[in-house]
FITORKE-663317 format. One record per residue: residue number from 1; residue in three letters; x, y, z of N, C-alpha, C in turn. Coordinates in steps of 0.001 Angstrom, whole numbers. Example, Ala and Ser with C-alpha at 12.3 -4.5 7.8 and 13.67 -1.06 7.14 Angstrom:
<guvexs>
GUVEX     n   res      n_xx      n_yy      n_zz     ca_xx     ca_yy     ca_zz      c_xx      c_yy      c_zz
GUVEX     1   Ala     13190     -5690      7800     12300     -4500      7800     13200     -3300      7800
GUVEX     2   Ser     12850     -2250      7080     13670     -1060      7140     12900        30      7870
</guvexs>
This chain:
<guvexs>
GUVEX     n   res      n_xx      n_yy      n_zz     ca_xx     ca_yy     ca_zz      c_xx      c_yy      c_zz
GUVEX     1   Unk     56421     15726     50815     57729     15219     50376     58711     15297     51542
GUVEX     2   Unk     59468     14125     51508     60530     14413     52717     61749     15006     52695
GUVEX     3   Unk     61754     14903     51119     63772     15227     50723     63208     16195     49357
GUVEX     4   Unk     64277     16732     49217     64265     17845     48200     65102     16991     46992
GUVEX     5   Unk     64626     17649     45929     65539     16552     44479     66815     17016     44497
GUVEX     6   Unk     67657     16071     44043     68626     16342     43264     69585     16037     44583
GUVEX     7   Unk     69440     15231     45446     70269     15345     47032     70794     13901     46664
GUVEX     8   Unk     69983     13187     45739     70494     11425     45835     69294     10744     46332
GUVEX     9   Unk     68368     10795     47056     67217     10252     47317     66680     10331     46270
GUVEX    10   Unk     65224      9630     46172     64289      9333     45809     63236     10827     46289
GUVEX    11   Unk     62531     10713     44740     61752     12330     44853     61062     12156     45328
GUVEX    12   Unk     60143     11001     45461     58983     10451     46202     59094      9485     47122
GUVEX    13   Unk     58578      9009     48266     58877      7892     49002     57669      7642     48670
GUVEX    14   Unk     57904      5827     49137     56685      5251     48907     55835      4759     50308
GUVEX    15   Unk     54511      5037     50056     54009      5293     51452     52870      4292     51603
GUVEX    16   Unk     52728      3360     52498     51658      2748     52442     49963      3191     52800
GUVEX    17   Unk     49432      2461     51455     47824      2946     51924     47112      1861     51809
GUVEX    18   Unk     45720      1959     52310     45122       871     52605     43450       749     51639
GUVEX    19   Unk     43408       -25     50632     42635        -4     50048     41304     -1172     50217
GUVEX    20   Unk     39883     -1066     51291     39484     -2209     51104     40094     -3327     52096
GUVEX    21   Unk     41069     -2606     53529     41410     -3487     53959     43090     -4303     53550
GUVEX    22   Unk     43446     -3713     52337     44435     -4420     51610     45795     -3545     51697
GUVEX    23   Unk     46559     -3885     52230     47880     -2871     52017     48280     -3011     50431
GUVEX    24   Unk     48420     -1909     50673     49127     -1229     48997     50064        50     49122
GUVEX    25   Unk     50733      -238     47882     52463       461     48066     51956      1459     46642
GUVEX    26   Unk     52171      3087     46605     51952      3695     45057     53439      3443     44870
GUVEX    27   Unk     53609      2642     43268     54673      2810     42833     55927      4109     42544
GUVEX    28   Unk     56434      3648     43121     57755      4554     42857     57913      5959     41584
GUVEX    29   Unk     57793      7484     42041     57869      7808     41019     59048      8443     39737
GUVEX    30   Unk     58987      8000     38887     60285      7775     37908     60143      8828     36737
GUVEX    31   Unk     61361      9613     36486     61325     10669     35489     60889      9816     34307
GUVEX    32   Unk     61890      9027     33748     61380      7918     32714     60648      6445     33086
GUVEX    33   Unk     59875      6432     31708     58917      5358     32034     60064      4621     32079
GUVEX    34   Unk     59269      3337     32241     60201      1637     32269     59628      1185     31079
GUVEX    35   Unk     59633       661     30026     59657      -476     29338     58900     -1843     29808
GUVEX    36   Unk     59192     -2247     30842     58347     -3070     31315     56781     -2691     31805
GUVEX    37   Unk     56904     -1548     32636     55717     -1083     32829     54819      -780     31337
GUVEX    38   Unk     55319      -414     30561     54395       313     29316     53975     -1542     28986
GUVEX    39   Unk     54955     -2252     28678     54675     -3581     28159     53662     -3937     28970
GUVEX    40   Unk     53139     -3588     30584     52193     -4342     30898     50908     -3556     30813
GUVEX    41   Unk     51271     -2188     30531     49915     -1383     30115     49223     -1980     29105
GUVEX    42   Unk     50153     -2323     27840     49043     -2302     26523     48499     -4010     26710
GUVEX    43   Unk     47784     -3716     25668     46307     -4595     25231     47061     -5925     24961
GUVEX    44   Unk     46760     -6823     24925     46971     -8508     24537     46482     -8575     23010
GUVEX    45   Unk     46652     -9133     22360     45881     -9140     20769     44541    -10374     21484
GUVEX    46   Unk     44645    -11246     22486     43391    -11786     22938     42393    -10629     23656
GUVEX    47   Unk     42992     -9821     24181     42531     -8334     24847     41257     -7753     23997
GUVEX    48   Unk     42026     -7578     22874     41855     -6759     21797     40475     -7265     21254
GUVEX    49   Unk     41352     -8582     20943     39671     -9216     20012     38477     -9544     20757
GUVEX    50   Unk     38717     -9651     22206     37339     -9489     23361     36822     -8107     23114
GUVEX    51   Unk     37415     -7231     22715     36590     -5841     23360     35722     -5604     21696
GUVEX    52   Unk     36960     -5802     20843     36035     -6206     19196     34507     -7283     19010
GUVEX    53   Unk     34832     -7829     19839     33195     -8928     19772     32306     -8141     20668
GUVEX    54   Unk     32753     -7443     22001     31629     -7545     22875     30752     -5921     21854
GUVEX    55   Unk     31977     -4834     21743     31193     -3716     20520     30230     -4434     19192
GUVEX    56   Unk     30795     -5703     18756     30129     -6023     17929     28923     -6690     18038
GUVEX    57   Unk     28559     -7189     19175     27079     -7899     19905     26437     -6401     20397
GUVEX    58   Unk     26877     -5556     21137     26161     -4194     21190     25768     -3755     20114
GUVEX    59   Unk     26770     -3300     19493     25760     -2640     17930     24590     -3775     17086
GUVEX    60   Unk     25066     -4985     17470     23869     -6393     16783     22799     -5800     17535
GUVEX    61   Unk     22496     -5388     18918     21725     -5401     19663     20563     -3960     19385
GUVEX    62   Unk     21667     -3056     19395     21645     -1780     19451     20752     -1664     17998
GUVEX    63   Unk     21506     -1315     17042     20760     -1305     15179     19575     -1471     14970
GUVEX    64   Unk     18676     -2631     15282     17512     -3115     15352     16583     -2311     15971
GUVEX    65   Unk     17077     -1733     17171     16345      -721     18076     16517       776     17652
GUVEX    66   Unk     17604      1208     17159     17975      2111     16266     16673      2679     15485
GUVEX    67   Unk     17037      1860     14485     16202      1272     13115     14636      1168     13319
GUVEX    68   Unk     14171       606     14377     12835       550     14679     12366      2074     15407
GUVEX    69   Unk     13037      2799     16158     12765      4007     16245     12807      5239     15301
GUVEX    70   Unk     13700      5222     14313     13556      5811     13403     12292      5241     12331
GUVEX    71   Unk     12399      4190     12315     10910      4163     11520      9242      4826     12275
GUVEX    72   Unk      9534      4581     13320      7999      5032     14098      8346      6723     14175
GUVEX    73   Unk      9310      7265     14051      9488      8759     13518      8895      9006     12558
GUVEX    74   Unk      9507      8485     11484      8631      8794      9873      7054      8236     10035
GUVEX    75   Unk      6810      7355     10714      5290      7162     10828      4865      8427     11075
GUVEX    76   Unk      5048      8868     12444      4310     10211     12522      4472     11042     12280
GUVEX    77   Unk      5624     11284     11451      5591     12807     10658      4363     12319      9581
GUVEX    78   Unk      4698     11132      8897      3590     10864      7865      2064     11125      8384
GUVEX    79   Unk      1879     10764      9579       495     11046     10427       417     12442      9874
GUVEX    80   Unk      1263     13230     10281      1076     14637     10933      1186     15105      9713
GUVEX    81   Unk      1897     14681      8904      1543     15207      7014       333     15100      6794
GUVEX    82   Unk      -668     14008      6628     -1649     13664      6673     -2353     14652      6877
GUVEX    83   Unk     -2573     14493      8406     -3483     15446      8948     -3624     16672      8414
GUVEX    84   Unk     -2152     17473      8508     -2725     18681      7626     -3181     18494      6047
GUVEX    85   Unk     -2761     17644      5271     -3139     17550      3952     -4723     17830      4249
GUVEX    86   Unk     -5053     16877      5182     -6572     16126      5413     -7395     17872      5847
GUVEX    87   Unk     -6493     18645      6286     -7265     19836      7333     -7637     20669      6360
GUVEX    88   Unk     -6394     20492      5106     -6961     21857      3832     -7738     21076      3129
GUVEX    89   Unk     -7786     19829      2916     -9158     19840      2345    -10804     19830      2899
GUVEX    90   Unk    -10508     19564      4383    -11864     20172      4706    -12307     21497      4745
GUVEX    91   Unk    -11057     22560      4479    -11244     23497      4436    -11524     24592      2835
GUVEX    92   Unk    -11149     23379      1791    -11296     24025       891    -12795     23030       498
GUVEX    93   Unk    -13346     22472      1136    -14424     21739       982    -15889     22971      1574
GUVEX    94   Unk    -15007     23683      2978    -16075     24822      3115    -16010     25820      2370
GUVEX    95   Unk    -15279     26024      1788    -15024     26977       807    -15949     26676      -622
GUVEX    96   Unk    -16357     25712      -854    -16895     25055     -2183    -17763     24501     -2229
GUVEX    97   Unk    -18736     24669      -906    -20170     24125      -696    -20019     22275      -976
GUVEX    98   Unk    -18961     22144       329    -18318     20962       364    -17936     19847      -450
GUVEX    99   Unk    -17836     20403     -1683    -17485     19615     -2914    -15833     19517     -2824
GUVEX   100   Unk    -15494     18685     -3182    -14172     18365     -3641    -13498     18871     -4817
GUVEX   101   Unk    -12290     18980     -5398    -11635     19461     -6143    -11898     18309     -7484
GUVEX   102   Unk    -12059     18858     -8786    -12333     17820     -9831    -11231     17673    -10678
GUVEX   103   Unk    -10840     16389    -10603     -9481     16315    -11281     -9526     15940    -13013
GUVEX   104   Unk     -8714     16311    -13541     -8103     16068    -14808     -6442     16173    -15151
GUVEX   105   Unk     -6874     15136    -15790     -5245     15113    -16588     -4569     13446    -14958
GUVEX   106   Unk     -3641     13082    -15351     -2420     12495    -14767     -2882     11010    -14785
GUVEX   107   Unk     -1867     10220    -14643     -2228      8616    -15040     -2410      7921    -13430
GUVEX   108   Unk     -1984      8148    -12728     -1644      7222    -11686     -2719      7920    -10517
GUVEX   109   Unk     -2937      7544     -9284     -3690      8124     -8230     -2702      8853     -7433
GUVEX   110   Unk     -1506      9250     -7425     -1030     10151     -7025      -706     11326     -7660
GUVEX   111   Unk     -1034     11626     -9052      -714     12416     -9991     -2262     13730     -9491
GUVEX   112   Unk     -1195     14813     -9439     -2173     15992     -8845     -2062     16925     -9779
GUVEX   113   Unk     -2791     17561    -10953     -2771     18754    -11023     -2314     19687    -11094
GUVEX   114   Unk     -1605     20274    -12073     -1057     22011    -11190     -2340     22745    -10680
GUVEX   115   Unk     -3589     22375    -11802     -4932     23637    -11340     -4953     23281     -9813
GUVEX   116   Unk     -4694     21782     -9670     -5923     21590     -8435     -4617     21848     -7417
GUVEX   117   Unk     -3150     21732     -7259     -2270     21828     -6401     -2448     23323     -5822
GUVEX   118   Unk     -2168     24194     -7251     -2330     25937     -6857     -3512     26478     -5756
GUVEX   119   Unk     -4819     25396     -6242     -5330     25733     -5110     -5708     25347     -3547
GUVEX   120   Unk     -4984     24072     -3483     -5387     23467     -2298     -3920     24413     -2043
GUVEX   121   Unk     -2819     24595     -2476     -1533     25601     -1134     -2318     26726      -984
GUVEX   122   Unk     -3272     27568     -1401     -3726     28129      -682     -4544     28260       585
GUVEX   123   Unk     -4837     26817       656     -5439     26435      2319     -4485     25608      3063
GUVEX   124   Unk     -2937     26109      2833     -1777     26167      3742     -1504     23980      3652
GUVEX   125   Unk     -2221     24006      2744     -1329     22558      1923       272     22827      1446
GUVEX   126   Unk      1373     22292      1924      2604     23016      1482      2802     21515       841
GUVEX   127   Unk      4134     22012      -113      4693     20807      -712      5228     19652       173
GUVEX   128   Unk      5952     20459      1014      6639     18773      1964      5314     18017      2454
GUVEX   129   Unk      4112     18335      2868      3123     18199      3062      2723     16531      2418
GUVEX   130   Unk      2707     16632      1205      2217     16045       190      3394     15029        71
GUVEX   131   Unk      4311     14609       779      5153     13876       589      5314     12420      1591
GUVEX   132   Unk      5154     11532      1833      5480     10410      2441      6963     10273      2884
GUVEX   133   Unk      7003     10786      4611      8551     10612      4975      9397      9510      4832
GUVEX   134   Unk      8544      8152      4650      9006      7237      4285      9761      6397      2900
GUVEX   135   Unk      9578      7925      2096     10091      7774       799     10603      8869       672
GUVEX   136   Unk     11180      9814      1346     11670     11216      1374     12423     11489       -16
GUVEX   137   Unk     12890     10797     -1122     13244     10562     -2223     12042     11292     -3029
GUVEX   138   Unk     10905     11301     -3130     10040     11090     -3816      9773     12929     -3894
GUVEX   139   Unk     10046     13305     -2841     10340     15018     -2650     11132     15650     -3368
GUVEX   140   Unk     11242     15938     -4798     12363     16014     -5281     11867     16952     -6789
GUVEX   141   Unk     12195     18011     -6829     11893     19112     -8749     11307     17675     -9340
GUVEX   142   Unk     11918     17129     -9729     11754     15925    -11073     10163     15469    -11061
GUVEX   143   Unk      9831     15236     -9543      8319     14541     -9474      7783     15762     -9012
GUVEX   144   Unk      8568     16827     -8730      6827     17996     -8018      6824     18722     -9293
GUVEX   145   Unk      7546     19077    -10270      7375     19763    -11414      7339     18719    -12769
GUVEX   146   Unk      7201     17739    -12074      6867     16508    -13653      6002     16929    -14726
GUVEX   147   Unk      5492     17002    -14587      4493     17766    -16311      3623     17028    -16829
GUVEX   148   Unk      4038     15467    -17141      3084     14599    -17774      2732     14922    -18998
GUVEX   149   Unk      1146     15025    -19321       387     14985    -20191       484     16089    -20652
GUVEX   150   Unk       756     16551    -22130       809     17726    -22512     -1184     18194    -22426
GUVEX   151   Unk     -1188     19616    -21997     -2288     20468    -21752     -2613     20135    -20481
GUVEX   152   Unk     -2654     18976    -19521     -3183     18621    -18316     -1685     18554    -17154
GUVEX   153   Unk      -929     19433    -17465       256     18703    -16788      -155     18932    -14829
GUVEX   154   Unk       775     17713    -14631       369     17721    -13410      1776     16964    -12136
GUVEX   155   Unk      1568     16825    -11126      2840     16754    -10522      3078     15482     -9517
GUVEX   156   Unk      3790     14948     -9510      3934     13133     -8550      3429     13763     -7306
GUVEX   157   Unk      2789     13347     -6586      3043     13542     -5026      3587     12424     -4041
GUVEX   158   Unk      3334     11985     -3244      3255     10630     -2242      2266     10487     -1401
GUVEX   159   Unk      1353     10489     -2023       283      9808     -1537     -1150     10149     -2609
GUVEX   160   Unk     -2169      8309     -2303     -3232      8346     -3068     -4260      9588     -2883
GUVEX   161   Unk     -4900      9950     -3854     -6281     10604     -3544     -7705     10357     -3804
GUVEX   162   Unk     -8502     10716     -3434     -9818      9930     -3832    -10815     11036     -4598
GUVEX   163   Unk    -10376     11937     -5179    -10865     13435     -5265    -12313     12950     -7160
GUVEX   164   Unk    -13081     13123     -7502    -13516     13361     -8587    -13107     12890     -9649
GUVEX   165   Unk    -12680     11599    -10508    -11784     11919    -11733    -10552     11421    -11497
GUVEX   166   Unk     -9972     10998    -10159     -8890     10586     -9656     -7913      9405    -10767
GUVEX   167   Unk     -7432      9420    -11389     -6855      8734    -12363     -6402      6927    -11677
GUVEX   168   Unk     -7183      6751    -12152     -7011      4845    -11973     -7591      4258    -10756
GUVEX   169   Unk     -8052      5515    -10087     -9193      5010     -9121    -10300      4291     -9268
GUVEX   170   Unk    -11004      3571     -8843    -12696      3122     -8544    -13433      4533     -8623
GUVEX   171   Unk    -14147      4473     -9133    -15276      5608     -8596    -16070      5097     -7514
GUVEX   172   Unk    -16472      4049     -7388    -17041      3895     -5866    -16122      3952     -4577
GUVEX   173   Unk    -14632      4783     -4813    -13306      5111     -4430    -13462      6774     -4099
GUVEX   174   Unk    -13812      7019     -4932    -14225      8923     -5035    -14933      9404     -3961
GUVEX   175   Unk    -14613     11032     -3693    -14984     11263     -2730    -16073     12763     -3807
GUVEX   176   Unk    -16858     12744     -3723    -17637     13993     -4727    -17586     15550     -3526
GUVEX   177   Unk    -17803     14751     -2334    -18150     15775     -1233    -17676     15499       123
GUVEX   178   Unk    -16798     16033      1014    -16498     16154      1954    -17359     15852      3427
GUVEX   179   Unk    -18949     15337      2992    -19705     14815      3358    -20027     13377      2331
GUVEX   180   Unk    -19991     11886      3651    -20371     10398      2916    -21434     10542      1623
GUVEX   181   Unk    -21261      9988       729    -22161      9658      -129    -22898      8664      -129
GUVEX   182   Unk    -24003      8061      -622    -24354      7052     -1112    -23475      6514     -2055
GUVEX   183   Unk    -23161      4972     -2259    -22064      4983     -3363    -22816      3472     -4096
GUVEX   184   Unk    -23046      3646     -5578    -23309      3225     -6227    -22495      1814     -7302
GUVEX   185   Unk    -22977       796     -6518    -22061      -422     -6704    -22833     -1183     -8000
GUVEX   186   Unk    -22701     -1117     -9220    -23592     -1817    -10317    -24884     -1439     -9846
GUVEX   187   Unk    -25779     -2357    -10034    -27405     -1970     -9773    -27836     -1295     -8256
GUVEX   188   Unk    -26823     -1841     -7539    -27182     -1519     -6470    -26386       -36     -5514
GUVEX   189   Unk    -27604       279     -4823    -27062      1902     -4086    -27137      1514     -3031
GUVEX   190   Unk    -25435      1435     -2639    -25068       986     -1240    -25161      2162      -222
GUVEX   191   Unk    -25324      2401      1075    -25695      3181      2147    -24174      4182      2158
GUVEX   192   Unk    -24531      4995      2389    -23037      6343      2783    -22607      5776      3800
GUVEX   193   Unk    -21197      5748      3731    -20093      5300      4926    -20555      6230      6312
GUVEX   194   Unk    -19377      5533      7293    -19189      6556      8005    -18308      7485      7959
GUVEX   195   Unk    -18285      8634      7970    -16954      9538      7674    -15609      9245      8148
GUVEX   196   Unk    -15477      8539      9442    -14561      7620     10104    -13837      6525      9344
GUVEX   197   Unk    -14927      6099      8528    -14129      5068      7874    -13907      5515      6365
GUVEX   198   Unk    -14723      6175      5750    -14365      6572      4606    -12676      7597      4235
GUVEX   199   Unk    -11864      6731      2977    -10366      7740      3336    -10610      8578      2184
GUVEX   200   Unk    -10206      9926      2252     -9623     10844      1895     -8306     10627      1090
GUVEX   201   Unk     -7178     10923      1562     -6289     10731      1369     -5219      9596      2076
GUVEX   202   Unk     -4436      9043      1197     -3979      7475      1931     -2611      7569      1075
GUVEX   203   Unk     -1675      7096      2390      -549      6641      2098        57      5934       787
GUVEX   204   Unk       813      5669       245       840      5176     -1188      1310      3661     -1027
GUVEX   205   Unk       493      2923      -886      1069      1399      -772       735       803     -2440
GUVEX   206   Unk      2037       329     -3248      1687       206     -4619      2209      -961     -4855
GUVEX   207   Unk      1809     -1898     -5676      2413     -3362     -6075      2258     -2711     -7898
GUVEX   208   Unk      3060     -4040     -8427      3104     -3692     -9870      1852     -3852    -10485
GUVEX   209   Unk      1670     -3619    -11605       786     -3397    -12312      -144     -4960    -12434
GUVEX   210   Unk     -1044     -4595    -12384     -2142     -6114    -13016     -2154     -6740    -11313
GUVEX   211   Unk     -1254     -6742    -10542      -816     -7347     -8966     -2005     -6769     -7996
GUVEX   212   Unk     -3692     -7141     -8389     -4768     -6634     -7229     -5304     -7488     -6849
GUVEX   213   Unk     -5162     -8745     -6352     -6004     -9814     -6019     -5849     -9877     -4686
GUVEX   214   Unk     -6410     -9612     -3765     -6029     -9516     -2166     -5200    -10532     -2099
GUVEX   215   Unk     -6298    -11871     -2677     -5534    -13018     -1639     -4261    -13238     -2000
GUVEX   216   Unk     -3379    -12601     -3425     -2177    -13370     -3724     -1528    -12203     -3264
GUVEX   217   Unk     -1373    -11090     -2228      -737    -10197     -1449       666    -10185     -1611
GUVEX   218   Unk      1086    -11978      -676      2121    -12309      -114      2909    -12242     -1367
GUVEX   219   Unk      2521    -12601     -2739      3615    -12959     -4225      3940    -11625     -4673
GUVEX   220   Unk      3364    -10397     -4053      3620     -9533     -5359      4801     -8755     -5124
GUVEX   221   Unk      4590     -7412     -5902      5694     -6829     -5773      5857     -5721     -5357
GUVEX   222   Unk      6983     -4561     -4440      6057     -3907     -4082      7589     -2690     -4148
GUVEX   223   Unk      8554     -3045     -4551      9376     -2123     -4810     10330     -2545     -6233
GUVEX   224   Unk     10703     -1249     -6823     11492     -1171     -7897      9969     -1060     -9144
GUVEX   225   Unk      9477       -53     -8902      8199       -24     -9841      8610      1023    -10946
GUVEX   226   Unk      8597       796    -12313      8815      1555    -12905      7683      2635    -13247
GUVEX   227   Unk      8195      3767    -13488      7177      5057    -13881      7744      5824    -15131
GUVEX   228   Unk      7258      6920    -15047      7773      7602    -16198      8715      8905    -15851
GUVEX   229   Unk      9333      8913    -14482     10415      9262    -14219     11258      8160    -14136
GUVEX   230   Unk     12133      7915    -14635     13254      6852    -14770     14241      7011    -13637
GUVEX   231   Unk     14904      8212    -13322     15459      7913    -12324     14885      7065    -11014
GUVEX   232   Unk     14077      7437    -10859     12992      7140     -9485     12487      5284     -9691
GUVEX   233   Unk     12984      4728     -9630     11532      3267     -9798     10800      3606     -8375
GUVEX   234   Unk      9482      3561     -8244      8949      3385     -7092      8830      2673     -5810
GUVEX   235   Unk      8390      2609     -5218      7958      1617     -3924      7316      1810     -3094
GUVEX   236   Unk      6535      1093     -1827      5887      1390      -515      6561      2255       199
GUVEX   237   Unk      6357      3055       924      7006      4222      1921      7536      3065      3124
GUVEX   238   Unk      6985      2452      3601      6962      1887      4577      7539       121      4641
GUVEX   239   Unk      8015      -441      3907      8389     -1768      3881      9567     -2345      5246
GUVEX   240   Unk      9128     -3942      5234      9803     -4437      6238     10023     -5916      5354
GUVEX   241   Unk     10980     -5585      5329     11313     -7457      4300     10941     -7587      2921
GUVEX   242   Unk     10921     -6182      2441      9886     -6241       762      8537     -6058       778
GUVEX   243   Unk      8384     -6242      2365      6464     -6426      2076      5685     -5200      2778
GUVEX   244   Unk      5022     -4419      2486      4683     -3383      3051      4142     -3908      4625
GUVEX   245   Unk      4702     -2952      5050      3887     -2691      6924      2572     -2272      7222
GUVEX   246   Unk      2118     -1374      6191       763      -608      6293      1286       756      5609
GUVEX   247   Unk       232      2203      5923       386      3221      6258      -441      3717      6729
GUVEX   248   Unk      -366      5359      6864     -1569      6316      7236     -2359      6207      6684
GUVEX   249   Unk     -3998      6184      6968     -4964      7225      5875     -6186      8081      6824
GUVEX   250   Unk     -6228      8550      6094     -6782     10115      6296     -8306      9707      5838
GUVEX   251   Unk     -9371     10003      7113    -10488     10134      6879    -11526     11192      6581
GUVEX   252   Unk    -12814     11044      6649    -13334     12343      5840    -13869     12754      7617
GUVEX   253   Unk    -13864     12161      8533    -14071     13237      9639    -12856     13951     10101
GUVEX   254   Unk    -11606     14022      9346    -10300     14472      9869     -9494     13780     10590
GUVEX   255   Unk     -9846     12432     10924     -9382     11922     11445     -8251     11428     10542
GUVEX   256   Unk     -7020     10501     11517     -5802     10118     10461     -5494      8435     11451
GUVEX   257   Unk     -5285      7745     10668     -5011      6212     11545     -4252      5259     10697
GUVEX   258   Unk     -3309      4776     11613     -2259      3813     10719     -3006      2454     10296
GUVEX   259   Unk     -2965      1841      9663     -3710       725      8772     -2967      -296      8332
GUVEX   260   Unk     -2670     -1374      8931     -1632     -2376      8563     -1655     -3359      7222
GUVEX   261   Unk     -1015     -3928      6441     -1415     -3719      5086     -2090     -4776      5138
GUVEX   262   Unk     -2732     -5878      6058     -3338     -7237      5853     -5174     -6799      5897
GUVEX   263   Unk     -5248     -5453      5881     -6339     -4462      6343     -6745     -4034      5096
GUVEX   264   Unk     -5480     -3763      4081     -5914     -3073      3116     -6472     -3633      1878
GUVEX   265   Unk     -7109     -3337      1023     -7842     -3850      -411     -7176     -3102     -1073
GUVEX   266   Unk     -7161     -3528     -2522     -6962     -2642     -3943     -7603     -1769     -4116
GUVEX   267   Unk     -6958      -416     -4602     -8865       268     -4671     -8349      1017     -6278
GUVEX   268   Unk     -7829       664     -6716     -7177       980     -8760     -7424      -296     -9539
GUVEX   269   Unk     -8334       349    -10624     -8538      -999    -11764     -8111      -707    -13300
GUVEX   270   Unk     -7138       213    -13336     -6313       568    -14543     -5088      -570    -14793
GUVEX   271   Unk     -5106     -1585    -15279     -4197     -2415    -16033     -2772     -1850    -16387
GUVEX   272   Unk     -2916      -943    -16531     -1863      -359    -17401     -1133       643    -16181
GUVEX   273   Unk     -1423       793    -14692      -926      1495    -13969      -607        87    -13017
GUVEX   274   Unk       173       929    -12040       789      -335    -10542     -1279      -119     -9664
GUVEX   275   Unk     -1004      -774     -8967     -2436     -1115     -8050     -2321        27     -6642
GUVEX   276   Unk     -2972       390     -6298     -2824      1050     -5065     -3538       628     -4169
GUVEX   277   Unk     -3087       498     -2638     -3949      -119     -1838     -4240       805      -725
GUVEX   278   Unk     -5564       661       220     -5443      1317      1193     -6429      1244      2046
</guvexs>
């Protein structure tokens, strides 16, 4: 500073600097603003509505990518649900001279048991486990303590099973033993899978009821399914436009692999239940 305040000068002089080649002056400094200066600070209302479109083409841009990463999240938690579902039952399969758990009681192919639930959490099957992240709704008292059938009560899960008895399953769907079977198609005794390809347990891809004809896929329906929890109507874990994407399923060598739904068949011939595919 050259002068001390309050003498009649100016508190600041203005000093030239060189920016880029360019002489430049720092404006003058002033106890009070100016009025004019503030007027040329703020925004234009044309200002304004440029910076409103260009945020609004970012987030257009942005959302989609958002949105698609959070879905391939819930894929693999669903994997990784899977897998362990898939790990206690090979383990309660050594436990049982590799037989499977025999079901009774529940209408639908996701309907489990209390007998048979109590004992697969003991081979560190937990409840979130048993749930499809893609329907995280479906996790909820109402469907894990549902009850059903008086004497057989049993509990929603999210996802199909192929266990003994499986309610609205195929039996050439069933799994008797944790080792391939021979599987018995009308007269004929078709050859044991490979454990690779044979599923275990599978994601819940469901259309409405009577809706199993592969080829009419594209017409059906695949959310707002009614059940016998009312709050809840059902749906695919996984949808993109109404129409399912695929899901996980869980094989009998432990293995777990996503399955896109143009892959999948019907494998429920109960009329009176939604279809399950997988």
């Amino acid at each position: 500073m050259n002068a001390l305040l309050g003498n009649g000068e100016e508190p600041f002089r203005t000093a030239p600097i060189r920016v880029c080649g360019v002489a430049c002056r720092f404006l003058k400094f002033q106890f009070q603003s100016s009025p004019a200066a503030s007027s040329k600070a703020a925004f234009t209302l044309i200002e304004l509505l440029v910076v409103i479109a260009i945020m609004g083409i970012l987030a257009a841009l942005l959302l989609p990518v958002l949105s698609s990463a959070k879905e391939r999240g819930r894929r693999i938690q669903c994997l990784n649900n899977l897998r362990q579902f898939n790990l206690g039952l090979i383990l309660y399969g050594n436990d049982n001279s590799d037989r499977m758990p025999e079901m009774k009681g529940g209408l639908w192919a996701w309907d489990l048991p209390y007998s048979v639930s109590d004992v697969l959490m003991k081979q560190s099957i937990t409840r979130d486990t048993m749930y499809d992240p893609g329907f995280p709704e479906m996790n909820q008292d109402g469907l894990w303590n549902f009850g059903g059938l008086p004497g057989d009560p049993y509990r929603v899960i999210g996802y199909a099973m192929t266990f003994p008895g499986t309610a609205s399953v195929t039996e050439t769907n069933w799994n008797r033993t944790a080792t391939p079977q021979q599987i018995q198609f009308g007269d004929i005794m078709l050859p044991a899978p490979s454990p690779s390809d044979r599923a275990m347990v599978a994601g819940a891809v469901i259309s409405e009821r009577g809706e199993n004809d592969s080829a009419q896929r594209a017409t059906y329906k695949y959310s707002g399914i009614a059940g016998g929890f009312a709050p809840l109507p059902h749906r695919c874990a996984h949808l993109v436009k109404g129409m399912p994407a695929g899901d996980n399923v869980a094989m009998l060598d432990g293995s777990v692999r996503w399955r896109i739904f143009a892959e999948m068949m019907p494998r429920t011939d109960d009329p009176l239940c939604p279809t399950f595919w997988w």
